[in-house]
C-alpha positions as CSV (number, residue, x, y, z in Angstrom):
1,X,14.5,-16.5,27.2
2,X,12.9,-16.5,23.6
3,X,13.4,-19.0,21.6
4,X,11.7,-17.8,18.4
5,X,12.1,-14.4,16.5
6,X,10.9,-12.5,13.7
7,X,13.5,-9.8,12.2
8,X,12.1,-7.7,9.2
9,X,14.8,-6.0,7.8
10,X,17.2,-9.0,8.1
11,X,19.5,-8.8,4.7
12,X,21.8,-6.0,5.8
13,X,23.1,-3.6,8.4
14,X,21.5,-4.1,12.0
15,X,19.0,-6.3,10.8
16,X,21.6,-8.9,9.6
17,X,23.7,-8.2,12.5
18,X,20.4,-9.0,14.7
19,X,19.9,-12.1,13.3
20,X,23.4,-13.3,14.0
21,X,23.4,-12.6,17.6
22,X,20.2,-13.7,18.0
23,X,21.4,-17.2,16.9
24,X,24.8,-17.3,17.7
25,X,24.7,-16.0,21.3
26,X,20.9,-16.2,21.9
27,X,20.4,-20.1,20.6
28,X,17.2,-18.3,19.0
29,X,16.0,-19.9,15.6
30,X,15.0,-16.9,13.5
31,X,12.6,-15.9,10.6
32,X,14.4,-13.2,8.7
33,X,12.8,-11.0,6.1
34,X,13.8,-9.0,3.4
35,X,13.2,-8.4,-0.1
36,X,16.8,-9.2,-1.5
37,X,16.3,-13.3,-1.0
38,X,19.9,-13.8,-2.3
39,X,21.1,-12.0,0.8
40,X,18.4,-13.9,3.0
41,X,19.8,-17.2,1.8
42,X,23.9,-16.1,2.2
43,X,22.7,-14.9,5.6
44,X,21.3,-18.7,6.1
45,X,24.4,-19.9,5.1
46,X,26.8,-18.2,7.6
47,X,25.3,-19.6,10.6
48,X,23.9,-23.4,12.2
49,X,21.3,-25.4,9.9
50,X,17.8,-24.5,10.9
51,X,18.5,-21.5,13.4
52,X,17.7,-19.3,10.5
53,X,14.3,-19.5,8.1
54,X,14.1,-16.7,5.1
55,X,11.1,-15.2,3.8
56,X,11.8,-12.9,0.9
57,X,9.2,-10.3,0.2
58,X,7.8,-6.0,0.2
59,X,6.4,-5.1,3.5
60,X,5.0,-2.3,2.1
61,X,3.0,-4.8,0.0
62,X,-0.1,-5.2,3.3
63,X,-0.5,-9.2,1.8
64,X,3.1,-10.4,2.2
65,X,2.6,-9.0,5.7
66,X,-0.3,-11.6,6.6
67,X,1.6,-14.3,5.1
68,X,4.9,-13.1,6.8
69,X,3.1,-13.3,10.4
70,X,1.3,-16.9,9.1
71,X,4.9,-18.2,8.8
72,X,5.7,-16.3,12.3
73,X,2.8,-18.3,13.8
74,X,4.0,-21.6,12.7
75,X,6.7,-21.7,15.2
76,X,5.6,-23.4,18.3
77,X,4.4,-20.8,20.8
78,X,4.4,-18.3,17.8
79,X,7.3,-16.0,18.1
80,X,8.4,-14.7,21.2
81,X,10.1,-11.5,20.0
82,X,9.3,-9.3,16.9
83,X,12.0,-6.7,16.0
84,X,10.8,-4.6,14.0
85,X,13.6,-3.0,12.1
86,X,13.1,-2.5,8.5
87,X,13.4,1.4,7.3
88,X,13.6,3.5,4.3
89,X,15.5,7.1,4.5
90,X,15.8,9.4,1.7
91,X,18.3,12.8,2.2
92,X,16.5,15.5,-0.1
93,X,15.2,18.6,0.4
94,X,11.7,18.0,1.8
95,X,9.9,20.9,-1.0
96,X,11.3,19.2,-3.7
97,X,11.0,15.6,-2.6
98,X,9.1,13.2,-4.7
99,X,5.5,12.5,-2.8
100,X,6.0,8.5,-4.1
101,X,9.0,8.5,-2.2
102,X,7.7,10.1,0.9
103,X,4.7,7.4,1.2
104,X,7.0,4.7,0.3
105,X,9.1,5.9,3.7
106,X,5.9,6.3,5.5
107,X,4.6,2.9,4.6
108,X,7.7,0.3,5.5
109,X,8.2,3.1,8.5
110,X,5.4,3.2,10.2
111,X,2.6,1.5,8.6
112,X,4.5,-1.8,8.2
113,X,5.5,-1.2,11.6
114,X,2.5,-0.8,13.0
115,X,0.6,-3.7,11.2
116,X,3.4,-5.6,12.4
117,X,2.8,-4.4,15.9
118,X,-0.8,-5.0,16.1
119,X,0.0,-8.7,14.7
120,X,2.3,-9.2,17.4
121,X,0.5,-7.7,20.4
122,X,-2.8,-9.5,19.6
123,X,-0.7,-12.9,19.6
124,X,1.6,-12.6,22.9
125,X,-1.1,-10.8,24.9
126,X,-3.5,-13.7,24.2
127,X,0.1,-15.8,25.2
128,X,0.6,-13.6,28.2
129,X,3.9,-13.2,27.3
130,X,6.5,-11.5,24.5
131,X,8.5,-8.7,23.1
132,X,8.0,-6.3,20.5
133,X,11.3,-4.7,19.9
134,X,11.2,-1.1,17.4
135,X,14.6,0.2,15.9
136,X,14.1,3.8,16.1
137,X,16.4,6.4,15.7
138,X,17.5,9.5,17.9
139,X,16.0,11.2,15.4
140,X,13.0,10.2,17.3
141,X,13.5,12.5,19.7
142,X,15.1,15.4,17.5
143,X,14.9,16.6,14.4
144,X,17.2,17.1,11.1
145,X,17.1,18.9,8.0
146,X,17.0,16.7,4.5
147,X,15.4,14.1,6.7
148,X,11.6,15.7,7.5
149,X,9.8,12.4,6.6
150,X,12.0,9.9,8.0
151,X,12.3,11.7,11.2
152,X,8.5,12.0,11.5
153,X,8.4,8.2,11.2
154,X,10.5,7.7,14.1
155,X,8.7,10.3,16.1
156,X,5.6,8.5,15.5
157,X,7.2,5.0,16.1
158,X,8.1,6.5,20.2
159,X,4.9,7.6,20.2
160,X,3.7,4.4,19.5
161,X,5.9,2.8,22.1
162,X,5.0,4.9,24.9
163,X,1.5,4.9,24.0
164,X,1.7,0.6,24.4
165,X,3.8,0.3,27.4
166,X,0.8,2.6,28.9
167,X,-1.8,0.2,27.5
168,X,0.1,-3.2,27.6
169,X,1.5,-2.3,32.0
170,X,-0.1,-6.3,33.3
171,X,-0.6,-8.1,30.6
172,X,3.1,-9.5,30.1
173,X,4.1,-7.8,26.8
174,X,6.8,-5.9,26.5
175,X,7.5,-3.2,23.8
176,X,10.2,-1.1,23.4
177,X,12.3,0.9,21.3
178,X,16.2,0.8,21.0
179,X,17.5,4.2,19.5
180,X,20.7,4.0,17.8
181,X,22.8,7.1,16.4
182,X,24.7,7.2,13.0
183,X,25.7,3.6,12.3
184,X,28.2,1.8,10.0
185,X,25.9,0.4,7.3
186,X,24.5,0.8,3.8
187,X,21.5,3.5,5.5
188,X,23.3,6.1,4.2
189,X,24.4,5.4,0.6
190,X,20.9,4.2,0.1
191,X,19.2,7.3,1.4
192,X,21.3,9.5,-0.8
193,X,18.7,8.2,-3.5
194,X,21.0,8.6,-6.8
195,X,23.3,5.0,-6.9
196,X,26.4,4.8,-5.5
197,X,27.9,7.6,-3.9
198,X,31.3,9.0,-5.3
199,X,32.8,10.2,-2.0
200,X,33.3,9.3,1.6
201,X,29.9,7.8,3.3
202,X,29.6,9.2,7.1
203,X,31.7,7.0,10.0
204,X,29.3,6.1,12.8
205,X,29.4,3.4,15.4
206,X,29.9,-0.2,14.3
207,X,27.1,-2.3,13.6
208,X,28.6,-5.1,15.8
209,X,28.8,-2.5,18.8
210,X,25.1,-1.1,18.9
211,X,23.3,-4.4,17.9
212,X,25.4,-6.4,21.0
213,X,23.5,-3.7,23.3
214,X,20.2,-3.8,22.0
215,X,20.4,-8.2,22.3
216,X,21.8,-7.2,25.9
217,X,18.2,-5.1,26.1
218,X,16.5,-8.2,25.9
219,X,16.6,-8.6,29.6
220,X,16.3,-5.2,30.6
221,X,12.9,-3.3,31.4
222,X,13.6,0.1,29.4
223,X,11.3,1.2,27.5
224,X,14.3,3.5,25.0
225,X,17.3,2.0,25.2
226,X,20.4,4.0,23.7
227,X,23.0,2.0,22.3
228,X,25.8,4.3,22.1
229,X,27.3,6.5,24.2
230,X,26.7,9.5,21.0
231,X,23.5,8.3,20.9
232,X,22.7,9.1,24.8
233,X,23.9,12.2,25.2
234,X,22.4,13.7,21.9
235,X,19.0,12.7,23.3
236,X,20.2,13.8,27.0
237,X,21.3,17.5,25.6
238,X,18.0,17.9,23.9
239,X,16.0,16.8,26.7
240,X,17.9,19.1,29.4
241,X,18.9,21.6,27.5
242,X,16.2,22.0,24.8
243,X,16.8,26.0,23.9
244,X,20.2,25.9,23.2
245,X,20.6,22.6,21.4
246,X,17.5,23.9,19.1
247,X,19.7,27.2,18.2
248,X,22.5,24.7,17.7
249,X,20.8,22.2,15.6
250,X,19.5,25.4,13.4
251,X,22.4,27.0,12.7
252,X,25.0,24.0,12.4
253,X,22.9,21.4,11.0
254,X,21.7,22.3,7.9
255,X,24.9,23.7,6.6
256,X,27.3,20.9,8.0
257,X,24.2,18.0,7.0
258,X,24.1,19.5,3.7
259,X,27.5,19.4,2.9
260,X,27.9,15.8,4.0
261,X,25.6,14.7,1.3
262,X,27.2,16.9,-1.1
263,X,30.4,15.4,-0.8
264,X,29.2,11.9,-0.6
265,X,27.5,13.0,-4.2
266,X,30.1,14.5,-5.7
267,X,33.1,12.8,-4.5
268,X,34.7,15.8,-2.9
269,X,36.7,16.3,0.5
270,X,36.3,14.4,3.0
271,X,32.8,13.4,4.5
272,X,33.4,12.8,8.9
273,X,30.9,12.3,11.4
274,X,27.3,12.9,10.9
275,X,24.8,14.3,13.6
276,X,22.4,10.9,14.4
């Protein structure tokens, strides 16, 4: 079992909710980043003495990434598992979105991501042994309007994965991907882009739900692992039945998407359950 982690991400939603499983049912001491260090140091706080070391910082920002994976490489061994989970999602309009936001999503994304990776795979293949652990997104495997640069970050992030497992098979690392659905968290109110929003945020599975079967992953061999049941069978209808989910997803989504995001602005009706 690992005994050290890194978890990028770390001050809210399933990064927070990573780091205390980790710890609390793991026995794992973590290194938790993020760049809100008050929430790095409440998320010390809540749990044993120790078990938790912060490291505040950008990760688009390639220099805070070195010293990040320095710190990493302090623990003995170096870390043992790297979850990558840190994302950025912005709901707009992709002819009208703001380039500077679309690199910015592409950066902490993918780039980050795969810096990140390459860190991680150069240290435990040299070890012989490790995990790298990507949050994705079933909207890896589909796509969905208002969200064309986020989704092609998670498209490229399974790419990646597969792609490694392919070049890694022997050498006693394993990377894989865990592919949650719509999720209780902040994602949502933060990717509307314009503060906070006046009506009803999306309901999804609890945080506490999906990240207990992604930690439950750790001792599986799956390379995508699902943790929802919504989540498995969006990717399941789209794999099997690719024509008529398409024609779904094209006529429903951007009408039902869009209005989500409209109410959530504007405070309106009432906002229910988002495709993932």
């Amino acid at each position: 079992m690992p005994s050290y982690a890194l978890v990028t991400g770390a001050s809210s939603g399933l990064g927070r909710e990573l780091v205390r499983q980790l710890v609390l049912n793991r026995g794992m001491t973590v290194l938790a980043t993020a760049r809100r260090l008050d929430r790095l140091e409440s998320l010390a706080q809540e749990l044993p003495p120790g078990q938790v070391v912060i490291l505040a910082g950008d990760l688009a920002d390639p220099a805070f990434r070195d010293r990040l994976w320095e710190r990493a490489e302090q623990f003995p061994g170096g870390v043992e598992l790297l979850v990558n989970n840190a994302g950025l999602g912005h709901y707009h309009e992709f002819a009208d979105q703001d380039p500077q936001i679309i690199r910015q999503i592409i950066e902490v994304n993918l780039l980050a991501l795969i810096d990140l990776t390459q860190k991680g795979v150069r240290s435990m293949k040299a070890k012989g042994s490790g995990q790298i652990l990507e949050i994705s997104s079933v909207l890896g495997s589909i796509g969905l309007p208002y969200s064309a640069a986020y989704v092609a970050s998670k498209h490229a992030v399974n790419g990646l994965v597969k792609s490694l497992r392919y070049e890694l098979r022997g050498s006693g690392v394993r990377v894989w991907a865990a592919c949650p659905g719509q999720t209780e968290s902040e994602f949502f109110q933060v990717a509307l882009g314009e503060g906070k929003p006046r009506g009803p945020l999306p309901k999804g599975t609890s945080t506490e739900q999906v990240v207990r079967a992604i930690v439950r992953g750790i001792d599986g061999r799956k390379a995508f692992l699902f943790p929802s049941v919504a989540a498995w069978w969006t990717v399941t209808l789209a794999h099997w039945l690719p024509g008529p989910f398409d024609a779904l997803m094209a006529r429903w989504s951007p009408r039902f998407f869009g209005a989500q995001i409209e109410r959530a602005r504007s405070g309106t009706g009432e906002i229910k359950s988002s495709a993932p």
